[in-house]
MMTF fields as JSON, N, C-alpha, C and O atoms, coordinates in Angstrom:
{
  "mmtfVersion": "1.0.0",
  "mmtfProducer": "UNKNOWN",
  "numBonds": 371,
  "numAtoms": 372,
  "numGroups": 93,
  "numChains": 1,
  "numModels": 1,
  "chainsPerModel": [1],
  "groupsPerChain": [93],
  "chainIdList": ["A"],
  "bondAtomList": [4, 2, 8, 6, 12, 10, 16, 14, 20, 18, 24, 22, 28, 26, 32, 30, 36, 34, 40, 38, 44, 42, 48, 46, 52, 50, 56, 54, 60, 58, 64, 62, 68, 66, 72, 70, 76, 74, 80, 78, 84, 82, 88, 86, 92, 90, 96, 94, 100, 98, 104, 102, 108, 106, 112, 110, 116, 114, 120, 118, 124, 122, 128, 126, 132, 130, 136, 134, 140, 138, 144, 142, 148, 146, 152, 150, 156, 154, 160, 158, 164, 162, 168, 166, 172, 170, 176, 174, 180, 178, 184, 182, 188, 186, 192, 190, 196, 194, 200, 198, 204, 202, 208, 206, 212, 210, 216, 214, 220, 218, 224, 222, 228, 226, 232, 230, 236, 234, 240, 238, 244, 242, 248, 246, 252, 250, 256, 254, 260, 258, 264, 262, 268, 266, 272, 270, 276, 274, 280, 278, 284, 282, 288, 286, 292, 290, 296, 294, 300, 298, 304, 302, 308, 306, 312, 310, 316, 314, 320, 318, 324, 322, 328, 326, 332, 330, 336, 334, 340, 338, 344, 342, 348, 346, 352, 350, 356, 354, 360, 358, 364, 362, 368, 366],
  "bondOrderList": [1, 1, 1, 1, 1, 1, 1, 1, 1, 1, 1, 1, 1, 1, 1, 1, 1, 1, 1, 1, 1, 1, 1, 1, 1, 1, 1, 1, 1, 1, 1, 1, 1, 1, 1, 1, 1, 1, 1, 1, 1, 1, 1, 1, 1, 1, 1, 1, 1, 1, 1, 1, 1, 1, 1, 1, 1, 1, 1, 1, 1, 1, 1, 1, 1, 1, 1, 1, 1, 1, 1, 1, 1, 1, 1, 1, 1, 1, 1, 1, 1, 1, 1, 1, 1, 1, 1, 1, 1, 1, 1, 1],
  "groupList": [{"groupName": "UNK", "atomNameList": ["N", "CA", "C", "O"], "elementList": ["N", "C", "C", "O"], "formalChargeList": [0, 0, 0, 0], "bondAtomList": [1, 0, 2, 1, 3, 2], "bondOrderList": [1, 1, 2], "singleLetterCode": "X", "chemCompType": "L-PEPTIDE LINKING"}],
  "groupTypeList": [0, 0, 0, 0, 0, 0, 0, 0, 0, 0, 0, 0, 0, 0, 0, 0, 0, 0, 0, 0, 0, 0, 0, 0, 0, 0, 0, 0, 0, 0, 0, 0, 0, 0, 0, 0, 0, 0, 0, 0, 0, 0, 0, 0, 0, 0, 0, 0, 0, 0, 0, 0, 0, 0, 0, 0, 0, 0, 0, 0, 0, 0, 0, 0, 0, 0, 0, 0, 0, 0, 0, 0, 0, 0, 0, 0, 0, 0, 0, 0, 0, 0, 0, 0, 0, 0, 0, 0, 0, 0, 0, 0, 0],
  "groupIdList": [1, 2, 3, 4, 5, 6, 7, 8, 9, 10, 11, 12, 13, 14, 15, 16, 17, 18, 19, 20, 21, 22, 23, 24, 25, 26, 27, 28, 29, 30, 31, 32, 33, 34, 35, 36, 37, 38, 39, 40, 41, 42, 43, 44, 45, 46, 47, 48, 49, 50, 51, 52, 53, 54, 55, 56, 57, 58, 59, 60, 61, 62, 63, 64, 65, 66, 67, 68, 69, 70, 71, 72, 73, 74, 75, 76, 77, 78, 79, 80, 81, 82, 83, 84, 85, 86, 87, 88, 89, 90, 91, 92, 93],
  "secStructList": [7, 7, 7, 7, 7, 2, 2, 2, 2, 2, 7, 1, 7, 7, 7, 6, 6, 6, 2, 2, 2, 2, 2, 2, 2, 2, 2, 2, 2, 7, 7, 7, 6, 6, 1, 7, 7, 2, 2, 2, 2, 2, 2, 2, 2, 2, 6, 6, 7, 6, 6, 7, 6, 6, 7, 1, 1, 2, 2, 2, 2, 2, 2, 6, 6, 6, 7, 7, 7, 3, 3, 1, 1, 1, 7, 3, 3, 7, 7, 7, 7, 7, 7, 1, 2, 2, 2, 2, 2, 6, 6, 7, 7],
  "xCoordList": [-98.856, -98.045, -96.581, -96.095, -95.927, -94.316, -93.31, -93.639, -92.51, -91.68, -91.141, -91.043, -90.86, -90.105, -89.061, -88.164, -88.779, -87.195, -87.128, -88.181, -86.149, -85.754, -86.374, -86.897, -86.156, -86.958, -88.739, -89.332, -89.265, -90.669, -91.118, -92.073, -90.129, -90.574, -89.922, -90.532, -89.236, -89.329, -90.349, -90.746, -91.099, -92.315, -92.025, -92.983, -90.985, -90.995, -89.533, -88.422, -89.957, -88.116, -87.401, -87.913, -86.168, -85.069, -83.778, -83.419, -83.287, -82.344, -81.301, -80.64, -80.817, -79.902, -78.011, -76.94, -78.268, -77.11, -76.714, -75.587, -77.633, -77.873, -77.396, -76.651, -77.514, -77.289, -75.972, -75.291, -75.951, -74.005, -73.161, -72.04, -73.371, -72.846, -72.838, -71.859, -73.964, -74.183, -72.76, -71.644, -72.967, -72.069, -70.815, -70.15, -70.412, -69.152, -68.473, -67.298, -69.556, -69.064, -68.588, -67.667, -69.162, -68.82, -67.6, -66.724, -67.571, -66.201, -64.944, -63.844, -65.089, -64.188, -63.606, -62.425, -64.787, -64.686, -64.451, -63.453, -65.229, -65.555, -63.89, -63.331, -63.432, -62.419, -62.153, -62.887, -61.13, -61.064, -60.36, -59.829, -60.589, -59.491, -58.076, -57.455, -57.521, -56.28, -56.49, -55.746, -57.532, -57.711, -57.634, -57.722, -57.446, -57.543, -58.791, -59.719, -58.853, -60.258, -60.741, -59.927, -62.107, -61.923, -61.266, -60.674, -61.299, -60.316, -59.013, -58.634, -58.359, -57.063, -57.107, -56.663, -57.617, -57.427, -56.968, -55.907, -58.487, -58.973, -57.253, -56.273, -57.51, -55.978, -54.554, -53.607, -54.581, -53.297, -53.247, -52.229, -54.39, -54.375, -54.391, -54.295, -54.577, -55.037, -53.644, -53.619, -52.78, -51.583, -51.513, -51.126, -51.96, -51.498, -52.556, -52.529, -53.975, -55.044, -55.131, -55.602, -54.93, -54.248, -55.586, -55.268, -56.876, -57.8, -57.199, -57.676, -56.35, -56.607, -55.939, -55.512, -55.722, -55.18, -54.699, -55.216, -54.168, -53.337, -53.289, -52.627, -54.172, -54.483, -53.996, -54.049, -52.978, -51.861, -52.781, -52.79, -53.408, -54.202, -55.793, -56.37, -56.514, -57.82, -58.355, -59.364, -58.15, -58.454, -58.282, -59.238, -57.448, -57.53, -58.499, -59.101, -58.588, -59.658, -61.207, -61.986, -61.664, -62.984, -63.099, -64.168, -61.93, -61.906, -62.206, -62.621, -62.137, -62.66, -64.09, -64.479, -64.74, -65.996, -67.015, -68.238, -66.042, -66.625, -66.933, -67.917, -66.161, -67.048, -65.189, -64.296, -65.448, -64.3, -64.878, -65.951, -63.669, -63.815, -62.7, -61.613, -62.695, -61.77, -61.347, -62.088, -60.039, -59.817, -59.438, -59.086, -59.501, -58.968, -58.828, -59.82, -57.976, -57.32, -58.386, -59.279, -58.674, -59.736, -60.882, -61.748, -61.091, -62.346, -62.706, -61.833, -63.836, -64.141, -65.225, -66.225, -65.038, -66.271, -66.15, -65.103, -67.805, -67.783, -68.155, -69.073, -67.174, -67.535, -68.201, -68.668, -68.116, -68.944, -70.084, -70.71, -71.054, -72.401, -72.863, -72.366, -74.204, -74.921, -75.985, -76.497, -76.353, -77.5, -78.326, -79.376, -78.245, -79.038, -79.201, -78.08, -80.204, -80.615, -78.845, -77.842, -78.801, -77.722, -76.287, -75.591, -76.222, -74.953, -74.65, -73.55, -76.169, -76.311, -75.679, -74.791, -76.205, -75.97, -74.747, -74.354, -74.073, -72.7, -71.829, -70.737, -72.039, -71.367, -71.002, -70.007, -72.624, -72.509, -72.437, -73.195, -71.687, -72.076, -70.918, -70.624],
  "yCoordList": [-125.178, -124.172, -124.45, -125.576, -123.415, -123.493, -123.255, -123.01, -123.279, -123.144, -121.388, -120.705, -120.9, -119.546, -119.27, -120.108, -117.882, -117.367, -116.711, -116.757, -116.087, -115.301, -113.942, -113.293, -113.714, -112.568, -112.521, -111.472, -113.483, -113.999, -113.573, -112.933, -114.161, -114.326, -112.348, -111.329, -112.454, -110.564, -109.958, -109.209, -110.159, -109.451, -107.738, -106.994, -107.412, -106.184, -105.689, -106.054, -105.266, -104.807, -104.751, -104.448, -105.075, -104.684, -104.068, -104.875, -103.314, -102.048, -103.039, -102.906, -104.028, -104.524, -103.957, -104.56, -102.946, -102.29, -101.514, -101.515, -101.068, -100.366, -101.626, -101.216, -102.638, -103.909, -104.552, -105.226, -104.073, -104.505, -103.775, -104.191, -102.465, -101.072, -100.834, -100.566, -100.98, -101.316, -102.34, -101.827, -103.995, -104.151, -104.516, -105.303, -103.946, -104.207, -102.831, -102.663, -102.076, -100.383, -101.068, -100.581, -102.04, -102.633, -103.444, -103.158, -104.535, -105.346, -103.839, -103.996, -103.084, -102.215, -101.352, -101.158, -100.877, -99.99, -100.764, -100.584, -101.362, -102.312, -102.844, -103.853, -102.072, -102.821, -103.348, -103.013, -104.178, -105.577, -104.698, -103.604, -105.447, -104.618, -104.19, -103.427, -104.955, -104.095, -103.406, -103.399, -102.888, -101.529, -101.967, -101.02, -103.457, -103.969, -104.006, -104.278, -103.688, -104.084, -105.265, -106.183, -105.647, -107.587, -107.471, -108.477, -106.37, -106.309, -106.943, -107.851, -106.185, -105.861, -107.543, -108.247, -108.178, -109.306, -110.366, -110.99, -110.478, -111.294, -110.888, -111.584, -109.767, -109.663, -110.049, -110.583, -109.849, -110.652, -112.104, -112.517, -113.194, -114.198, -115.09, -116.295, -113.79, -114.433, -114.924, -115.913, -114.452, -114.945, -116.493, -117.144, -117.041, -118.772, -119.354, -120.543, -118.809, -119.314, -120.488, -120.044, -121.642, -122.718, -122.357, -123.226, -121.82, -121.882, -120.548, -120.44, -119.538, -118.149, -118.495, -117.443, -119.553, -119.544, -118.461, -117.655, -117.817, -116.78, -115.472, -114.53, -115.499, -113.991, -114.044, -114.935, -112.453, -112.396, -111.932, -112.376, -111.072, -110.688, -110.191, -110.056, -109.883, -110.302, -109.303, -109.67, -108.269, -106.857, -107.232, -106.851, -107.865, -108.42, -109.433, -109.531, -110.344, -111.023, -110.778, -111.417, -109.698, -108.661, -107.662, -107.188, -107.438, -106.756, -107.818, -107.285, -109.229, -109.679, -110.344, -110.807, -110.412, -109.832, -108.844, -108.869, -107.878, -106.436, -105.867, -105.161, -106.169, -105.68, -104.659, -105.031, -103.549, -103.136, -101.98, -102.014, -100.974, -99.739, -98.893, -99.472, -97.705, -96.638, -96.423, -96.487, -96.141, -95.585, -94.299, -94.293, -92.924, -91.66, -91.177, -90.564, -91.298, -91.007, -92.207, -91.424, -93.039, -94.172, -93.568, -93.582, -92.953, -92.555, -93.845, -94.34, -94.117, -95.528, -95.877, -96.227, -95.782, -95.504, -96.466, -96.82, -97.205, -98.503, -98.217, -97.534, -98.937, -98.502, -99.947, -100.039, -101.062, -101.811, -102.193, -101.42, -103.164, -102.875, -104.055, -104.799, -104.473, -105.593, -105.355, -104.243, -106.428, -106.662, -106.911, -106.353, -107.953, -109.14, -109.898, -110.231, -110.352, -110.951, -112.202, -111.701, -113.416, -113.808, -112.814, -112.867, -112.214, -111.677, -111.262, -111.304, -110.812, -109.965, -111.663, -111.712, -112.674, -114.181, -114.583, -115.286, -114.171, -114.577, -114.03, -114.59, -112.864, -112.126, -112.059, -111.772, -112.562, -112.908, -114.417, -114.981, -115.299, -116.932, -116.913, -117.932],
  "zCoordList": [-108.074, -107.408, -107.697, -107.588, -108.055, -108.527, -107.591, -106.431, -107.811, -107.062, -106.961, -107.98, -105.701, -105.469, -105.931, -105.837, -106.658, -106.544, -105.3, -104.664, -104.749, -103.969, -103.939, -103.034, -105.198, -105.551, -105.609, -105.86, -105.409, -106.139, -104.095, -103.656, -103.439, -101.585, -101.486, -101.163, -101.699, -101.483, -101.611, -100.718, -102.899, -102.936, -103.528, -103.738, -103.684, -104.404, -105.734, -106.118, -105.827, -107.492, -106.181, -105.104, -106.399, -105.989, -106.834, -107.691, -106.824, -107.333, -107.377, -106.347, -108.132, -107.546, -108.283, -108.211, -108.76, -109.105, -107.396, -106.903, -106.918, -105.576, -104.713, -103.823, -104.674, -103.81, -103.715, -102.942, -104.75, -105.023, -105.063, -105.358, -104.794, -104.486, -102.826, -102.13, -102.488, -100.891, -100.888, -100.809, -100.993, -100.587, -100.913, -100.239, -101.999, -102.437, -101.379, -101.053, -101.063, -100.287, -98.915, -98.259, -98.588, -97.658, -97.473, -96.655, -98.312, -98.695, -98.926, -98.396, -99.362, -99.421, -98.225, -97.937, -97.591, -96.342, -94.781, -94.083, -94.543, -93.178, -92.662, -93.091, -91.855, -91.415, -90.086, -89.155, -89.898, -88.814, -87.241, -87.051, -86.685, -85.295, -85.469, -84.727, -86.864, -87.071, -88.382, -89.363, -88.225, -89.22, -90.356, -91.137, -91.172, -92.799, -93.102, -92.34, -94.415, -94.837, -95.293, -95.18, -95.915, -96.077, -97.507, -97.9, -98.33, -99.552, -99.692, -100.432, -98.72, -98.361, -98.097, -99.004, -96.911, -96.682, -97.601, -97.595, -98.782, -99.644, -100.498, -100.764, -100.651, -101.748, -101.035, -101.612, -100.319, -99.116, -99.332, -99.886, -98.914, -99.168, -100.481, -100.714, -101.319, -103.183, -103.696, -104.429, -103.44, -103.771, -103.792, -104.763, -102.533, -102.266, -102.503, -102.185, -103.165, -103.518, -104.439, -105.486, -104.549, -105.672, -106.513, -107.326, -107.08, -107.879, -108.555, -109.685, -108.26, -108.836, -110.318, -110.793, -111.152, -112.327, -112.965, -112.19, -113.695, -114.207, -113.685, -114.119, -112.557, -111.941, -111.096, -110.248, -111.111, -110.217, -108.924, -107.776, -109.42, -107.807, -107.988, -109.066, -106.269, -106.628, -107.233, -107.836, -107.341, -108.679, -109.848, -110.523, -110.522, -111.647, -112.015, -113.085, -110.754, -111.15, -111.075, -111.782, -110.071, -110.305, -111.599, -111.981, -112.163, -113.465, -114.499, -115.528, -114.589, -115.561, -115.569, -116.641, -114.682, -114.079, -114.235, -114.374, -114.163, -114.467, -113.099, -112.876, -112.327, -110.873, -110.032, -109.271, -110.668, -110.895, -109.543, -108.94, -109.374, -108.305, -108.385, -108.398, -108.44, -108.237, -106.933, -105.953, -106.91, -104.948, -105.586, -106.766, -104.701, -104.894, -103.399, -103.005, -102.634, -101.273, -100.462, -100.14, -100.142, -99.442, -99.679, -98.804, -100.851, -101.162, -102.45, -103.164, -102.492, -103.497, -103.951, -103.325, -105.269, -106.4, -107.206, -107.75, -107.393, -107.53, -108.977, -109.431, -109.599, -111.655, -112.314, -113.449, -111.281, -112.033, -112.139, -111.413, -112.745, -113.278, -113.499, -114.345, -112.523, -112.463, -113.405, -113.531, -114.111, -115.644, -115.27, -115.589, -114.338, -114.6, -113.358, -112.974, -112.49, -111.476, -111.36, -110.852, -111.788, -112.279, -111.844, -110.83, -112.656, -112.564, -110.778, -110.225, -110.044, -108.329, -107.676, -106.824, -108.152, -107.563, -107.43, -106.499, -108.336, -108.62, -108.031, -107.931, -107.508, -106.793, -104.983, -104.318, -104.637, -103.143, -103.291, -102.502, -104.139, -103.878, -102.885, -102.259]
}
């Protein structure tokens, strides 16, 4: 008997372009008691981040990723694109 993936104990496909759309819709939308989102946050604090090496901010650094998003009035459309089981991991680590 082998060992489980995550996926192996689910027991069914998971959509996971759909999974990271779910929640990146979330990281984008979901906001705090003073109305920021965890975006807004994460990009507020990226500045003094001593790991962010050449990246001025945290959109730049999801664009080299590929895990990119459009805003059009707080409307937000997620343009980037999970492959690969891997790539869904890397994203919620």
């Amino acid at each position: 008997m082998g060992r489980k993936t995550f996926f192996d104990v689910l027991e069914r496909e998971l959509d996971l372009q759909k999974e990271y759309v779910k929640i990146d819709s979330l990281i984008l939308t979901t906001t705090n008691w003073y109305g920021q989102t965890f975006n807004s946050c994460i990009e507020y604090y990226f500045k003094n981040w001593k790991d962010k090496k050449n990246y001025l901010t945290f959109y730049e650094l999801r664009e080299t990723f590929g895990y990119t998003y459009e805003c059009n009035r707080n409307c937000y459309k997620i343009t980037g694109h999970i492959n690969s089981n891997n790539d869904f991991l890397y994203i919620v680590k």
